[in-house]
C-alpha positions in Angstrom: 70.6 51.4 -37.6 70.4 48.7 -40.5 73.4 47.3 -42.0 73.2 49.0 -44.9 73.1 52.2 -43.2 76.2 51.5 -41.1 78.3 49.9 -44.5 77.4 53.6 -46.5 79.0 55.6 -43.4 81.6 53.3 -43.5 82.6 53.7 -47.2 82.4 57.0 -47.2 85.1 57.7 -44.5 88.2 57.5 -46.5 87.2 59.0 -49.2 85.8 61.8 -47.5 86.2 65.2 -48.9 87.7 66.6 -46.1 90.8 64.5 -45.7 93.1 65.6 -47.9 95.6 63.5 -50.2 97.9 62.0 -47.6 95.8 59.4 -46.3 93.9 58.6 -49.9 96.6 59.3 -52.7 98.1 55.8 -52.2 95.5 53.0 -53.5 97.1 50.7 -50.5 97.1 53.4 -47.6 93.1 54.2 -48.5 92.5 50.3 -48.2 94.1 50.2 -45.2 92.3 53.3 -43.7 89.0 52.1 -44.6 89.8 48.7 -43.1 91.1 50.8 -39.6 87.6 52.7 -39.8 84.9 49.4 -40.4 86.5 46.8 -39.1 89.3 47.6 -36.2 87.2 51.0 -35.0 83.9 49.5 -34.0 82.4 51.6 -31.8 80.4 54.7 -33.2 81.1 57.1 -31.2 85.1 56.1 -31.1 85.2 56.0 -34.6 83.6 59.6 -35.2 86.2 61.1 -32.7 89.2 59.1 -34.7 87.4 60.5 -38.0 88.0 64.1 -36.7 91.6 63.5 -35.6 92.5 62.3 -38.9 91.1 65.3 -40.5 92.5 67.7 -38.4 95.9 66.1 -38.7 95.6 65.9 -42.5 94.2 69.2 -43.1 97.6 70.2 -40.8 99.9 68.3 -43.1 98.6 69.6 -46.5 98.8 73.2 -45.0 103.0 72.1 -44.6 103.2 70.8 -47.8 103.5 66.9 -46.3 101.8 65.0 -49.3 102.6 61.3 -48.4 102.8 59.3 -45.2 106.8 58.5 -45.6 107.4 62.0 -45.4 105.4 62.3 -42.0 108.0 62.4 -38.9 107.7 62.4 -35.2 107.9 66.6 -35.4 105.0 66.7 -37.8 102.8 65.3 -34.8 104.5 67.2 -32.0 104.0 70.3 -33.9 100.4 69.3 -34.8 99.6 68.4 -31.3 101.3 71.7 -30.1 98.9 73.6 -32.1 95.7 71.3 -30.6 96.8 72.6 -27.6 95.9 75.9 -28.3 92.3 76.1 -28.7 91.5 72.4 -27.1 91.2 71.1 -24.1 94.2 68.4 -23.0 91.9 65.3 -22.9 91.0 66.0 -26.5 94.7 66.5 -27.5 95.4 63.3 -25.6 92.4 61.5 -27.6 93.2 62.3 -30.9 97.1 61.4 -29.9 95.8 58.3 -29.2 94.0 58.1 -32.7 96.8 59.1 -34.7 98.8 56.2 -32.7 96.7 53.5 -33.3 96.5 54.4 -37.0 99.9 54.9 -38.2 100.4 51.3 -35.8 97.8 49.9 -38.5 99.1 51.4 -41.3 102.6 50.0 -40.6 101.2 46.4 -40.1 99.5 46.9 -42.9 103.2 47.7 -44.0 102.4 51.5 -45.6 105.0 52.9 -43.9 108.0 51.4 -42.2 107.7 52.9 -38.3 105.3 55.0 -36.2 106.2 58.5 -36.2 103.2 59.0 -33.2 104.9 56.5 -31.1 107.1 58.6 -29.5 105.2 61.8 -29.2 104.8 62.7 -25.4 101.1 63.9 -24.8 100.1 66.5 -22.3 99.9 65.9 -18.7 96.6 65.5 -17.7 95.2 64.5 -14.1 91.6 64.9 -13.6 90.4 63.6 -9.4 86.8 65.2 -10.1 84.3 64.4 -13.3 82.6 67.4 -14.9 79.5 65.9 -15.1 76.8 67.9 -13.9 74.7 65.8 -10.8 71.8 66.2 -9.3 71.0 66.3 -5.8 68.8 63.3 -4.6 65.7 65.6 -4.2 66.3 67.2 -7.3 66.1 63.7 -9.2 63.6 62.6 -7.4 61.5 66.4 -8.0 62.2 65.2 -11.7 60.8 62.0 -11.8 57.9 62.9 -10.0 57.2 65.9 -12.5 57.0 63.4 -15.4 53.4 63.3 -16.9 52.4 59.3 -16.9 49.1 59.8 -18.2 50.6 58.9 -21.5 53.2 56.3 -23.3 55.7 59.0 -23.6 55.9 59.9 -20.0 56.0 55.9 -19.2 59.0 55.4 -21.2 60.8 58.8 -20.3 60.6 58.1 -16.8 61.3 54.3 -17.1 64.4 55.4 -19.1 65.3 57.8 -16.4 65.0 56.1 -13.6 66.6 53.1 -15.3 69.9 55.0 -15.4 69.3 56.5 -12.2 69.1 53.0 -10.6 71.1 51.2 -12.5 74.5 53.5 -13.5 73.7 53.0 -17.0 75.4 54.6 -19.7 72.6 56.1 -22.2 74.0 54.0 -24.9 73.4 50.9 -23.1 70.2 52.0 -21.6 68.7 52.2 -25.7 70.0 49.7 -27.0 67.8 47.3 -24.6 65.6 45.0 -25.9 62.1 44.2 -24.3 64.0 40.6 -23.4 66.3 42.4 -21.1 64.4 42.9 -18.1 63.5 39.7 -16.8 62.5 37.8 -13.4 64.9 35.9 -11.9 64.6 34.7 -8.2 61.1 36.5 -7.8 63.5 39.9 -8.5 63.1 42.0 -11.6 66.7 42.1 -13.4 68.1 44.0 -16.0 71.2 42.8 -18.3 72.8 45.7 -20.0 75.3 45.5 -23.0 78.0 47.9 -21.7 81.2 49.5 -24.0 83.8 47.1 -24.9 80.8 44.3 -25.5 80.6 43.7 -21.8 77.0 42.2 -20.5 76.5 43.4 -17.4 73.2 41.8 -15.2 71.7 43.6 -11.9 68.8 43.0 -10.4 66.5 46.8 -10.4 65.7 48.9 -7.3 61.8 48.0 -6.3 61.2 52.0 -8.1 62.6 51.0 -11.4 60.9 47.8 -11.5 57.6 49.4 -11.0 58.3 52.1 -13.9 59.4 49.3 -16.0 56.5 47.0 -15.1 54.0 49.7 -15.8 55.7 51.1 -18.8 55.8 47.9 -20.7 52.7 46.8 -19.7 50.8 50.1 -21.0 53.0 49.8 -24.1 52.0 46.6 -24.8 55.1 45.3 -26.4 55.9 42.4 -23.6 55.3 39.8 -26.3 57.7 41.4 -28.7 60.9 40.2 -26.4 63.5 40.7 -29.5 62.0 44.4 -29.8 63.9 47.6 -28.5 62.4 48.4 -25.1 62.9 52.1 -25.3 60.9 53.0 -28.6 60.5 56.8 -30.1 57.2 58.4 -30.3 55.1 59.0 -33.6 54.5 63.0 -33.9 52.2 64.6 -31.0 49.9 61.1 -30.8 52.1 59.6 -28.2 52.0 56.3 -30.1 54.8 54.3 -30.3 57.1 53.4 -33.0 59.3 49.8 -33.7 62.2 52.2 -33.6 64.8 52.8 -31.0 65.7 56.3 -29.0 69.1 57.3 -30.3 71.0 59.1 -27.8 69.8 63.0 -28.8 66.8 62.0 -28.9 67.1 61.0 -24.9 69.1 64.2 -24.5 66.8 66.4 -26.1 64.0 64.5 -23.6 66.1 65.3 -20.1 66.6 68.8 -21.3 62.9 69.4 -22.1 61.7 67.5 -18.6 64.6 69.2 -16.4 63.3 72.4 -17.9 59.4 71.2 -16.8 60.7 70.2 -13.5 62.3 73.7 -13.1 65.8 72.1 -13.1 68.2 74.8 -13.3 71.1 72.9 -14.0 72.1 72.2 -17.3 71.9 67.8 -16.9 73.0 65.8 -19.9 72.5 61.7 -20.0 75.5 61.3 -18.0 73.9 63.2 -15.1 72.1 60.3 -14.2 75.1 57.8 -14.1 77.0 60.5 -11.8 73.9 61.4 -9.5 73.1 57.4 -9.0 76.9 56.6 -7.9 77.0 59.7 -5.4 73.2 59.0 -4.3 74.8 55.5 -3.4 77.6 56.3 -1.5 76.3 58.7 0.8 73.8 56.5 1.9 76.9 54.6 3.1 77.6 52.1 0.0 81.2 51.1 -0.7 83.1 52.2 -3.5 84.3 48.8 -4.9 80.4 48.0 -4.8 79.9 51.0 -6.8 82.7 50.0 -9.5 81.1 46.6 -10.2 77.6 47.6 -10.8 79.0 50.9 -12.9 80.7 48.0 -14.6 83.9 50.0 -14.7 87.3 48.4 -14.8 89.1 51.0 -12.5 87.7 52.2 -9.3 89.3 55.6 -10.2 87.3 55.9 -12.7 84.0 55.8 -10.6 85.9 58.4 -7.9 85.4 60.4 -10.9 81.6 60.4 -10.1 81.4 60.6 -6.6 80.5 64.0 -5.8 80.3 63.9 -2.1 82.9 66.3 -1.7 80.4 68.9 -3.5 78.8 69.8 0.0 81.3 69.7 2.2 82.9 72.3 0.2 79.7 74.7 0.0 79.0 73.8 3.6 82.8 75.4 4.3 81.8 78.5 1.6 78.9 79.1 3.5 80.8 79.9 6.6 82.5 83.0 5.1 79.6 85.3 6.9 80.1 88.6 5.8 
């Protein structure tokens, strides 16, 4: 996305026609929530989610007759996030909580209003010991791959892409947002570097599969010589030539769902699948968890637990026994 792009979505947030008067009536409070949304919010997908709790919120205040930020109080946002609670799930209560936080923080450095009235707001209790991601089985990712036509430049990349998030536990994000100068030799091994959330560069060297899909996808491509280039590039119409341009991320989505659907994949994967089936493919082949957390480049190993899924078969194993 060019930066002129990116600057028009970002001037159009605060004055967006959907958020009511209480966040843009004051000259200084829609400075300082344009400043929250370009410079403080930096990641996209962060700063869509924040966008939406900030509309929801201020569509709740107008509807209560709160027209300015002074008047807001800490059982404004109770109320407001007893109503989330309603017709959304906790974690997304909990999130845009969170956003509402970290704004009214900003908008009393910014010195808009005198206190916080999110800071004291208790969220809702939520424990989760099992991600909902849907995995595959090892077979059924490796049925996948196999299914993927390589006769042409889109099959290449799609199965490159795959596997590279198979191999690797790459977030899609990261995975497209690769240039061709990221997978390099080092020590006679093929490596990758991946530029994580949170601006994190994380470096592993590939499994001897992925460097063969990268090898021959790049190769076939011929962009090796353009090393600043994006490595995963979209397709121009039915030609299978490819573009300058990046994948976005439903553009990869849109591609799993449409090769799960070849490969007579039932279940219904997402770009996280791949993340989730890599990490349990891992430790049932007798890997160690702390292992698993450093190339998943996560910062809790509770976090990865989330996407271990060995569990899965002992419990249908146990279902299985119920012989009537």
């Amino acid at each position: 996305m060019s930066s002129g792009i990116v600057l028009k979505e970002l001037a159009t947030v605060p004055s967006h026609p959907s958020l009511p008067s209480i966040f843009t009536a004051q000259p200084q409070a829609r400075a300082r929530l344009r400043d929250f949304f370009s410079s403080h919010i930096r990641n996209p997908n962060t700063r869509r989610a924040y966008t939406g709790a900030v509309r929801q919120f201020s569509s709740f205040c107008a509807e209560h007759g709160i027209l300015e930020l002074s008047q807001v109080e800490p059982m404004h946002v109770a109320a407001f996030v007893e109503l989330q609670l309603k017709t959304q799930s906790k974690p997304t209560v909990k999130q845009r909580l969170a956003a509402l936080r970290m704004l009214f923080d900003w908008m009393v450095v910014g010195q808009v209003i005198r206190s916080n009235p999110a800071h004291a707001v208790r969220g809702p209790k939520h424990t989760q010991k099992r991600g909902k991601t849907p995995v595959l089985q090892a077979d059924e990712a490796r049925v996948l791959l196999d299914s993927i036509d390589i006769t042409s430049l889109p099959g290449l990349r799609d199965r490159a892409l795959i596997g590279l998030m198979v191999y690797t536990f790459a977030r899609v994000g990261a995975a497209i947002s690769m240039r061709v100068e990221d997978f390099y030799v080092q020590g006679r091994r093929g490596w990758v570097r991946l530029h994580e959330k949170g601006g994190k560069e994380h470096e592993m060297p590939t499994h001897h599969n992925l460097d063969h899909y990268l090898e021959e996808y790049i190769a076939a491509a011929g962009i090796g010589e353009d090393r600043k280039g994006p490595l995963f590039r979209t397709a121009r119409g039915r030609s299978g030539e490819l573009t300058s341009n990046p994948l976005l991320q439903s553009d990869v989505w849109r591609m799993i769902r449409r090769r799960a659907l070849a490969a007579g994949i039932k279940t219904e994967i997402g770009c996280h699948t791949f993340r989730a089936t890599g990490i349990t493919a891992y430790l049932k082949n007798g890997g160690r968890l702390e292992i698993a957390q450093q190339m998943a480049a996560h910062e809790s190993s509770r976090t990865t637990g989330l996407y271990d899924r060995r569990s899965d078969q002992v419990s249908l194993d146990e279902v299985e026994r119920i012989a009537i």
